[in-house]
N, C-alpha and C positions, 0 to 999 in steps of 0.2 A: 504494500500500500504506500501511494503517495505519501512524504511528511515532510515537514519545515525542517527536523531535525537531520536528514539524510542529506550529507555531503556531495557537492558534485567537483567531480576532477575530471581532468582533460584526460585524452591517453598520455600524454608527456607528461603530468603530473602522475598516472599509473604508473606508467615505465620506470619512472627514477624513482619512484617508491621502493617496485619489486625489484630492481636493480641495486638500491642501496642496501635492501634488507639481505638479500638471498643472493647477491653476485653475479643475478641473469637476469636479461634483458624480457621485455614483453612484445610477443607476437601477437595478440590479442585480446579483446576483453570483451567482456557480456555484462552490463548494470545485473544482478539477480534482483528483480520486484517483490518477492518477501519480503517479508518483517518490517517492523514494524519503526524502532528508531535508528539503526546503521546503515548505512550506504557498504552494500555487497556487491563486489564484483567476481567472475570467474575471470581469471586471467590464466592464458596460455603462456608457457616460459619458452624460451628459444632451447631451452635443453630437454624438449618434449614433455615435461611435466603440465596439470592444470593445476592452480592452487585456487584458495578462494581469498579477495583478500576484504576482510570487514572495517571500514572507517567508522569510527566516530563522531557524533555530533560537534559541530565549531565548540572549541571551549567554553567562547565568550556568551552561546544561547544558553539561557536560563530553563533549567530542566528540571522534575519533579525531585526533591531533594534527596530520595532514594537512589536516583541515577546518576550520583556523583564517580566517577569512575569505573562508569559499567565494564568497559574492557578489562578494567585491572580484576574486579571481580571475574570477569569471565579467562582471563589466566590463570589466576588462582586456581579454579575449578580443575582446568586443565593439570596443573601442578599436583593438587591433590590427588586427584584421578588417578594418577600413570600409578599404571604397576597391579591397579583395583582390576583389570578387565572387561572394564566400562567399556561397549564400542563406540569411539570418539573419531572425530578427526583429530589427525594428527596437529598441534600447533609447530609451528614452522621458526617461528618469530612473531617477537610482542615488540614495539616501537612504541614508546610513551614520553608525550611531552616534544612529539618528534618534531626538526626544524623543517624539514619541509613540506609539512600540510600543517604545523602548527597544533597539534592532537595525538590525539592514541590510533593506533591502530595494529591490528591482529593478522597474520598470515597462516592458512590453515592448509591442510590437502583438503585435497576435495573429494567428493563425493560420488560415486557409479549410481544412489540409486534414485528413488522419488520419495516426496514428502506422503506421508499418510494419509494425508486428506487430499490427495490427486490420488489416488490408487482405490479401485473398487474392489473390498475384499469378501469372499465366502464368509456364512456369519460362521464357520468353522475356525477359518483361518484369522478372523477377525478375532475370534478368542483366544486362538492360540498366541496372538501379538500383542494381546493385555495382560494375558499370563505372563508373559516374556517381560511386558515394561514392567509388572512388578517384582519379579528377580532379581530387574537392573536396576530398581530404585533400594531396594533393601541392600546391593551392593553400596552404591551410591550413601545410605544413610550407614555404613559401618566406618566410613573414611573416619580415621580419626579426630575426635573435638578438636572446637579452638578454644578453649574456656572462655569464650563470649558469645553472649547471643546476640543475632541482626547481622547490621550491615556496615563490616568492620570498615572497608572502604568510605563509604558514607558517613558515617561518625555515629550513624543510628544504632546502637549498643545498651546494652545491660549484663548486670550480673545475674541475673534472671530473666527466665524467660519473659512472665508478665511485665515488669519491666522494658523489657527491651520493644517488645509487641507494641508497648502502647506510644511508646517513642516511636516505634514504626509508623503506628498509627496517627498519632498527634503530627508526623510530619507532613505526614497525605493532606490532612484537613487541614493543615494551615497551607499548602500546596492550592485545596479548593476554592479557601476564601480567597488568594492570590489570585485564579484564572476567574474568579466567579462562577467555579461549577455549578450549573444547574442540578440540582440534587432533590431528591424526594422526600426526606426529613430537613430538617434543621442541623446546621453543625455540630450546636449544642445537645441538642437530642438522641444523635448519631454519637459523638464524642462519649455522655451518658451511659447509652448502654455498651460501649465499648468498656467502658470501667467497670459499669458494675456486672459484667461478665469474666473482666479478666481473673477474677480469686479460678475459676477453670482451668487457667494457664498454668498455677503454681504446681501440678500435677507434672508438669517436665523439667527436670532437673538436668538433663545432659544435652547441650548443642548437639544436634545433627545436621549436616550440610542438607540441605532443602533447594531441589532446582526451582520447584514453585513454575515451571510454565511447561511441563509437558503435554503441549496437547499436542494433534495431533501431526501440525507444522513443523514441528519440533522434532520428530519423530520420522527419521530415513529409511525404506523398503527397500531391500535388494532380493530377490529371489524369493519374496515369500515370506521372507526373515526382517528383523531387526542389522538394518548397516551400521547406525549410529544415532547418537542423542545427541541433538546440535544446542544452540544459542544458551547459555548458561549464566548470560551478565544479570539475571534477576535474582541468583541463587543469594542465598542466606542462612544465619545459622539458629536453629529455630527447633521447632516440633513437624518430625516425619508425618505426622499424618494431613500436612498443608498440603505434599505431592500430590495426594488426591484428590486435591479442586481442579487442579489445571484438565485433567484427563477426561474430567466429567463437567468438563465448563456448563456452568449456565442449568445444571443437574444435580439430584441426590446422587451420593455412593451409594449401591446398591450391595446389602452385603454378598449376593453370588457372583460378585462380579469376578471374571479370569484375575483381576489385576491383586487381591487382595489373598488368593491361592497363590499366584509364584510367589505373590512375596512372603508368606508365612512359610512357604516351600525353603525358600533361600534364609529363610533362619532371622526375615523383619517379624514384625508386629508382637512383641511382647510390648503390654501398656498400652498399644494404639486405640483401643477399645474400651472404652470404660466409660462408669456415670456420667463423666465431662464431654464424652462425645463429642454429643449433637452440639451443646453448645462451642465448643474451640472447631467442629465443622464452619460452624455459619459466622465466626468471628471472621475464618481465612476467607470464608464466600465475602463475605462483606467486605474483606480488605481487597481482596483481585477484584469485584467488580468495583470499589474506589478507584483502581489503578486504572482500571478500563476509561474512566469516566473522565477522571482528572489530567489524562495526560495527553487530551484531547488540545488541551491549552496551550501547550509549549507544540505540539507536533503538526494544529493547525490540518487534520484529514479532510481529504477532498468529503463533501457533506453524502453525497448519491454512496461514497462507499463507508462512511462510518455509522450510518443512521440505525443501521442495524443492531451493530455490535452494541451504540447506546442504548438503543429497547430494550434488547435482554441483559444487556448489567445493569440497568434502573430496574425493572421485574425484577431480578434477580435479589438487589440489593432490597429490596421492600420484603421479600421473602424471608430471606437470612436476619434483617434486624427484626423482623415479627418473631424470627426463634429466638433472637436474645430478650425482648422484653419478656416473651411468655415467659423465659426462664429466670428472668430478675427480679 
């Protein structure tokens, strides 16, 4: 999708990118139209390689305060990862603060297959790939802690989970009043029961690395299979059971779902489950459809193609704080 936030460079600004980073020249590039805030290109190397290389937003646009260093977070991930047998692209090179585009940016191998949501699957084979994403998420939630929860990059942290949450949180809504989100409660209201639900939170005691956006974009098909879990600059460190908002955007988890078997398979979901549930479900519903909503300001989406995704994160978002009152 179109955004304000997405960089544009010449090929000559391509070329002496992927030439500064990697030593070889570019024989071609492809803009990729996904996602949402990076400017992605595929670029061909003159030593036959494709890489992919993701820019960052201009330093100087003012961006949801979460998205302070998004690439640095999505290295990180990468960092962490190696070794777990996460299937990842490979990172290539991380350039940060670089002189000549003035920003960060990442250079990854690329990709052989298609995103999930361009792929029409058997409702067999469709199970069998939610099984699969919850294996790789309970690998993903074993990485070892950082002894802090949120978004180290960002500054948004605590020693605690509820803590850190509601700094997560308190920095969205102050993000809303900033763009003037149109929103369906009140700030104040919304802020409210975000508090008087978090005692729910104190129930997680140990940071898990949280990718928080696997849907199903996110998510690369090769043969049938799981190629790779791409874009990871949203990850944070938090309560594993946030993974399962992205997958079921806009939805209940449904307990028979394949994705909730591999990962109890692969040795997650001790504690995922419990009296707090439903409520730290509909706290992370409420916080991704905020994101959804609020980050429409600084990215500026063409209207014919976001109008959508606002409907159902405002439903959505009415739904999830109707579960925190009930529950407060």
């Amino acid at each position: 999708m179109d955004s304000r936030t997405k960089r544009r460079l010449s090929a000559a600004e391509l070329d002496a990118l992927v030439l500064s980073a990697l030593g070889v020249g570019m024989v071609s590039s492809e803009e990729l139209p996904d996602g949402f805030a990076n400017a992605v290109w595929r670029v061909g190397l003159e030593d036959g390689r494709d890489v992919v290389l993701k820019v960052g937003p201009p330093p100087d646009l003012k961006l949801l305060t979460y998205e302070r260093d998004l690439l640095r977070t999505e290295a990180m991930v990468y960092d962490l990862a190696a070794g777990t047998g996460l299937p990842m692209p490979e990172l290539l090179h991380a350039g940060f603060d670089d002189s000549l585009i003035g920003g960060d940016y990442l250079i990854l191998s690329a990709l052989d297959g298609e995103p999930w949501n361009r792929v029409a699957l058997e409702p067999e084979k469709e199970r069998e790939v939610r099984f699969e994403i919850g294996r790789l998420l309970a690998v993903l939630h074993s990485v070892p802690d950082s002894g802090v929860f949120g978004y180290p990059y960002a500054g948004l942290t605590g020693s605690t989970w509820r803590e850190a949450f509601l700094v997560m949180a308190g920095a969205l809504l102050d993000d809303a009043v900033h763009y003037a989100t149109p929103l369906p409660l009140s700030i104040l209201e919304i802020a409210r029961l975000f508090h008087t639900s978090a005692p729910a939170l104190d129930e997680i005691v140990t940071p898990r690395l949280v990718h928080f956006d696997i849907w199903p974009g996110n998510v690369f098909l090769k043969d049938g299979g799981i190629e790779a879990l791409i874009d990871h600059e949203r990850a944070f460190w938090g309560d594993p059971l946030a993974d399962f908002i992205t997958p079921t955007i806009f939805g209940e988890i449904d307990g028979d779902d394949p994705m909730l078997a591999g990962y109890h398979e692969a040795g997650g979901g001790r504690g995922l489950f419990t009296h707090t549930t439903e409520v730290r479900v509909a706290l992370y519903r409420a916080y991704l459809d905020l994101i959804l909503l609020v980050e429409d300001g600084p990215r500026q989406y063409p209207e014919e193609s976001y109008a959508r995704i606002r409907t159902l994160a405002t439903e959505d978002l009415v739904r999830a704080l109707e579960v925190l009152r009930r529950a407060s």
